[in-house]
C-alpha positions in Angstrom: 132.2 112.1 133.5 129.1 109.8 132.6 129.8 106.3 134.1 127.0 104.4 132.0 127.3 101.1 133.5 129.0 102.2 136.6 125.3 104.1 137.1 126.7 107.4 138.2 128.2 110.5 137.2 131.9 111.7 138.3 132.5 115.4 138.6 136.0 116.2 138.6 138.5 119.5 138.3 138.9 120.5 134.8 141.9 121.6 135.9 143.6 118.5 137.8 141.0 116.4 137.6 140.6 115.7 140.9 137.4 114.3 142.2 134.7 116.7 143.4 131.4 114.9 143.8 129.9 111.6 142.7 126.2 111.9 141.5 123.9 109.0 141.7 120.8 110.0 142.5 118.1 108.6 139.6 120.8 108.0 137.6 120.1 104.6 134.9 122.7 103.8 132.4 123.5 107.5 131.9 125.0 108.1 128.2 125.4 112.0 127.1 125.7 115.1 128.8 125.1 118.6 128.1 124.8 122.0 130.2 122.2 125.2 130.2 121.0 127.4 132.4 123.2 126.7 134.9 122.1 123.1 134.9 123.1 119.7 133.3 121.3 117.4 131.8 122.1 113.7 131.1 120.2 110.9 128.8 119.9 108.1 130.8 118.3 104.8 128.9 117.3 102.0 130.8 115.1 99.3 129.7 111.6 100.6 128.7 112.7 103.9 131.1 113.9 106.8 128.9 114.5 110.1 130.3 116.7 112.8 130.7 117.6 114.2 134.3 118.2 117.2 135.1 120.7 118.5 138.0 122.0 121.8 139.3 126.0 122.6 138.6 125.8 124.7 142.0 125.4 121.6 143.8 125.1 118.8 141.9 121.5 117.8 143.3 118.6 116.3 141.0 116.0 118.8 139.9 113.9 117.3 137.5 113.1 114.3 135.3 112.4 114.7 131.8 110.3 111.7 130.1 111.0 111.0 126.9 108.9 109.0 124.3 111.7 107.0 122.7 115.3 106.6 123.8 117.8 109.4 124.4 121.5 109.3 122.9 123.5 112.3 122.1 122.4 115.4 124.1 123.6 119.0 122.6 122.9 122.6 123.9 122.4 125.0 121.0 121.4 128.5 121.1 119.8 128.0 125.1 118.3 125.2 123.5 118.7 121.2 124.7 118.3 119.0 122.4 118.7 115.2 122.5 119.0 112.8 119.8 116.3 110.1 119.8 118.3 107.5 117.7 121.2 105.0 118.6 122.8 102.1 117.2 121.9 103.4 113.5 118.3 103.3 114.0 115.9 106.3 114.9 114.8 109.9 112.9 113.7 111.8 115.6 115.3 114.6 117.9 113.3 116.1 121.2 113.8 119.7 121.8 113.8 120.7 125.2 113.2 124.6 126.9 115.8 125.0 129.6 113.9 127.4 131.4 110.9 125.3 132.1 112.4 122.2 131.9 109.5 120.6 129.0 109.4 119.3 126.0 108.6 122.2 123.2 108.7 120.0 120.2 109.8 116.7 118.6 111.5 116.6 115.1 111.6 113.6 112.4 114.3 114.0 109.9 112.8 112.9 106.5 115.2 110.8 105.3 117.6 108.5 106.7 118.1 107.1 110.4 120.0 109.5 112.3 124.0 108.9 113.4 125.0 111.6 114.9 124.3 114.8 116.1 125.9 118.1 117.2 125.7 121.6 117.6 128.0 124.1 116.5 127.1 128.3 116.2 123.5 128.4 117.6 122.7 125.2 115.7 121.7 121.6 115.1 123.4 119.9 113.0 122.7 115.8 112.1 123.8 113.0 109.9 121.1 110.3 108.5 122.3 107.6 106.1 120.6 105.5 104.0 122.5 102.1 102.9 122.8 104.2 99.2 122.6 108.0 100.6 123.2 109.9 103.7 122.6 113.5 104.6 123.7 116.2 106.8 120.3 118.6 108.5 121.0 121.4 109.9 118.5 123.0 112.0 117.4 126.3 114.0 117.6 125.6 118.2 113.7 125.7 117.8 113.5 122.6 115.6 112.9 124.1 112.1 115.1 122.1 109.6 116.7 125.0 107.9 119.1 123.6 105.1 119.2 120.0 103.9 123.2 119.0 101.8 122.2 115.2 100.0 125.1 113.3 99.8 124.0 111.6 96.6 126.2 108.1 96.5 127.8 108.2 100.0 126.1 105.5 102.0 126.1 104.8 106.0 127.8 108.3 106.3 128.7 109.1 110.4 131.0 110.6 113.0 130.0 114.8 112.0 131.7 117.3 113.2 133.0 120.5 112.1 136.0 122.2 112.8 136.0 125.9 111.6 134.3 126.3 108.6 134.8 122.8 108.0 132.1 119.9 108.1 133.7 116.3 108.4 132.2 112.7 108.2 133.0 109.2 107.3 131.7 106.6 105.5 133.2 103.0 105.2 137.2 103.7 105.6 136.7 107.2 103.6 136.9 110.6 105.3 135.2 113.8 103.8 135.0 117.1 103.8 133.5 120.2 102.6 132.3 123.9 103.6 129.7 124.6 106.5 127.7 126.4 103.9 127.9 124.4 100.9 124.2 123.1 99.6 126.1 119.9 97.5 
């Protein structure tokens, strides 16, 4: 559990969530968690500091620090891949793509349109929503970084909140909810 003002993170039984550790080593205003190679990693944006720390499930002990050139939000494993979404508050394009295995940075992405609002992964991928105040749109992208389908939602403005259930992508805009297939183009 990421305790963003509270400066640490509560591990707990999935189970009956009882407490199991507290973790507050280099922990500053943690915000998103995600796990990899038998490691977690959280975003942690704190003033001009922006980083992502790295810790060992085993034990719960700090490994590594991460630096990141803008802020980290949204963190997402996909395909052995981390990937963190550079962009909060509806402002931001890029997304860092970290190697879990070395614990770097192996590339930095700018989605070409739009300011990104959210971001998840789902089946090996990356999958993020930019909006426009007149369109949004919905990337989807490899765990390396390669942007490999664009859908333009032509007329749907400020568009947020992805996700996907089954073979379903959903996301708001205003007070309206949509739909529509995983593999539509339109």
């Amino acid at each position: 559990l990421i305790l963003n003002n509270s400066n640490k993170i509560e591990v707990v039984n999935r189970y009956t969530f009882k407490k199991v550790a507290t973790v507050s080593d280099q922990v500053s205003q943690p915000r998103y968690i995600a796990f990899a190679n038998n490691n977690y990693y959280v975003t942690n944006s704190s003033g001009s500091s922006k980083f992502v720390n790295v810790y060992s499930v085993a034990t719960n002990a700090f490994v590594k620090k991460i630096p990141l050139t803008s802020g980290g939000e949204r963190i997402v494993e996909a395909s052995g891949r981390i990937v963190v979404q550079n962009a909060s508050f509806g402002s931001g394009k890029k997304l860092t793509f970290i190697n879990p295995s070395s614990n770097i940075v192996e590339s930095e992405v700018l989605v070409p349109n739009g300011n990104i609002q959210k971001t998840i992964s789902n089946g090996g991928n990356v999958y993020t929503i930019a909006s426009t105040s007149t369109d949004s749109y919905i990337y989807k992208l490899s765990s390396t970084g390669t942007i490999t389908s664009t859908i333009t939602l032509t007329g749907i403005s400020n568009a947020t909140n992805l996700e996907i259930d089954g073979s379903k992508l959903f996301f708001s805009s205003g007070s309206k909810v949509y739909s529509m297939d995983v593999t539509s183009t339109t």
